[in-house]
C-alpha positions, 0 to 999 in steps of 0.5 A: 880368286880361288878358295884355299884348298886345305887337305886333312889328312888324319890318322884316324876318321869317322867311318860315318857320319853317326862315328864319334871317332875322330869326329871332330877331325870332321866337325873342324873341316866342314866348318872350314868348308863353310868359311869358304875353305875348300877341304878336301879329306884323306881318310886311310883305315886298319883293317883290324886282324881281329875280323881276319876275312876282312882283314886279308881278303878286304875291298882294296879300291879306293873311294870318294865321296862328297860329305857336306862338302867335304872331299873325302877319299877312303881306302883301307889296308890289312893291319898285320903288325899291329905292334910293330910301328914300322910295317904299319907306317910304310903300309899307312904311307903306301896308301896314303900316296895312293890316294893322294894321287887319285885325289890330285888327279880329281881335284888338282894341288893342295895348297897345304896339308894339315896333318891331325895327329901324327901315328901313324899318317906322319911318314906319308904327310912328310913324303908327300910335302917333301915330294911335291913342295907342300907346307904342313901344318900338325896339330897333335891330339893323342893322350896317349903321349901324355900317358907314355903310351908311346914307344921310342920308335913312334916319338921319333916319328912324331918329332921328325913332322913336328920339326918339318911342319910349317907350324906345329900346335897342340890343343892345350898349354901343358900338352904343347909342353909336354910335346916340346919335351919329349920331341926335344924341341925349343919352348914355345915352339908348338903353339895352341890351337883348341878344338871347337864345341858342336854347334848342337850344344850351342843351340840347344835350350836352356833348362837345368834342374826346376825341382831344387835339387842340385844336379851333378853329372859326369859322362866318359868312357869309364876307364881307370884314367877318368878315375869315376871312383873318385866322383863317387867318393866325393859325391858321397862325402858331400851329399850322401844321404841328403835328398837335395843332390843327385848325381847322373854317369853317362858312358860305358866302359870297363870300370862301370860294374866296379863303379856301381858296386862302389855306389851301393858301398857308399850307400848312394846307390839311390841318388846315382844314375848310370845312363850307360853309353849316350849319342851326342843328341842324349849328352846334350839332353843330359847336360841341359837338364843338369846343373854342374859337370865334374871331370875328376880325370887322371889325363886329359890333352884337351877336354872336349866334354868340358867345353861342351858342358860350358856350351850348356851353361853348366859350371865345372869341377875339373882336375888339373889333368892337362887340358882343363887348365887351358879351358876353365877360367874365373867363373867358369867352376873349379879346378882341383888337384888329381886324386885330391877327393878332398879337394873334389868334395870341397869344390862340388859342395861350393858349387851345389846351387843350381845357376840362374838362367842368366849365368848359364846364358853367359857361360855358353856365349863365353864358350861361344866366343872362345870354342866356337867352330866359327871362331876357331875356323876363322884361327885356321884360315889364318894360320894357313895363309901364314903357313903358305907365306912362311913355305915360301919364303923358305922354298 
């Protein structure tokens, strides 16, 4: 019996393996490929107006390549109206239908498509499935619904796949709301499927502090929407001045300067270190060498630095921001209102005591069983055997 052949198609890529963008579109469909799955990957690309040359006068052809077994197929197009939805579209789904006929035409039929994220792909998805009879399966992960950073024009176009989509997931509880809300559509309707942690952060050593300080650590990009300033603030009511806490900012951004302005201010300048931006092989080295994780974000759709930390064995301070209610339980840390630096104060004080070995190793097999790439794979495959079944019986 042939293996099911899933294609991806993203609207956004890494551009290479190093490439965090869209990485975990990638990590997500090489472990698929590893459960037996046969992914193959549509990848179109913007070519960004900021670098006119290339956007103009650009390499057209379309390209594959094998990508730890991975089928993957690239192209790009000139993004002439990056603030117009509509001609972006039609350029995305020209495309796109482009190179799904080169990739037919290599590989032979999918037998579902699994759209990750709806702008700008979703046109050409829903071209493609209404063309040759395909189911979809849509999984939304842009915060930027969660932010209103969506205009009327790109919800509409995010509602018309979710209501064509065989199934329709969002990666947290409160997002999934939140879609069913702005698409207008029944309650439980979009269900929840979270994303995995890299297998890097389970596999990692576990160390933590041996010095008897406690260590707290935050990585992001630092924009006002992780709201860093908050940490800092807390952090300096409740350890400032002491000698038996330190604190390690991981990330750049445009809120770095400002933040460490507000560190000399609060007179903890000495007991915060700012790592600048970090690979994932440096975040894992600062997580096992860390103790607690806070994450004082204004909006979060999922959270994946959460889960991370958690794979670390480190416990979490998060806000109510979204995403951290679905991934911090009892015994996991601490969830506290957005903007409450009291409440954030409290919290990083009741956790301010380095774990035992023990209780890092269970936080990260609980991460395991729950997050796992293995495990969320393995939920993938279920819901597209059950995304067949169902497109049949409505075909």
């Amino acid at each position: 019996m042939s293996p099911m052949q899933i294609l991806f198609l993203p609207s956004w890529y890494p551009s290479n393996p190093d490439d965090l963008a869209g990485s975990f579109f990638r990590e997500q469909a090489i472990a698929l490929a590893d459960a037996g799955a046969d992914v193959g990957v549509l990848a179109p690309a913007l070519r960004s107006l900021r670098q006119p040359m290339k956007a103009l006068f650009g390499d057209n052809k379309l390209r594959n390549e094998l990508d730890c077994g991975l089928h993957t197929y690239r192209g790009s197009v000139a993004h002439l109206t990056p603030k117009l939805w509509g001609p972006t579209v039609r350029r995305i789904a020209g495309l796109t239908e482009r190179m799904f006929a080169a990739y037919v035409a290599d590989r032979g039929m999918p037998d579902v498509l699994h759209v990750h994220a709806a702008l700008p792909i979703a046109q050409a998805a829903m071209n493609i499935s209404k063309k040759h009879n395909l189911p979809i399966v849509y999984s939304e992960h842009s915060s930027a619904f969660a932010r209103d950073r969506i205009g009327p024009a790109g919800v509409a176009l995010a509602a018309c796949i979710a209501r064509q989509a065989t199934r329709c997931f969002a990666v947290s509880k409160p997002f999934a709301d939140l879609l069913e809300q702005k698409f207008a559509m029944p309650v439980d309707s979009v269900g929840v499927m979270p994303n995995s942690v890299h297998a890097s952060f389970l596999t990692h050593q576990l160390t933590g502090s041996n010095d008897g300080r406690i260590r707290f650590l935050h990585v992001s990009l630092l924009d006002p929407t992780k709201n860093v300033s908050s940490l800092l603030t807390a952090f300096a009511a409740a350890f400032g001045g002491t000698s038996n806490a330190v604190l390690a900012i991981g990330g750049d951004g445009p809120d770095r300067p400002a933040l460490e302005q507000l560190a000399n201010k609060l007179g903890i300048a000495e007991q915060v270190t700012f790592y600048g931006r970090l690979s994932r092989e440096e975040v894992v080295a600062a997580m096992a060498a860390a103790d607690v994780f806070v994450l004082p974000s204004k909006y979060e759709t999922f959270g994946v630095v959460v889960i991370e930390a958690l794979a670390m064995g480190l416990q979490v301070v998060a806000t109510r921001c979204g995403g951290p209610e679905d991934i911090i339980e009892e015994g996991d840390g601490l969830l506290v209102p957005v903007d409450d630096t009291a409440a954030l104060t409290t919290a990083m004080t009741q956790l301010g005591s380095p774990g035992t070995m023990e209780n890092r190793a269970a936080l990260r097999e609980k991460c395991r069983q729950r997050f796992g790439a293995v495990e969320i794979a393995a939920r993938w495959l279920d819901v597209y055997a059950e995304a067949m079944t169902l497109h049949r019986a409505q075909s």
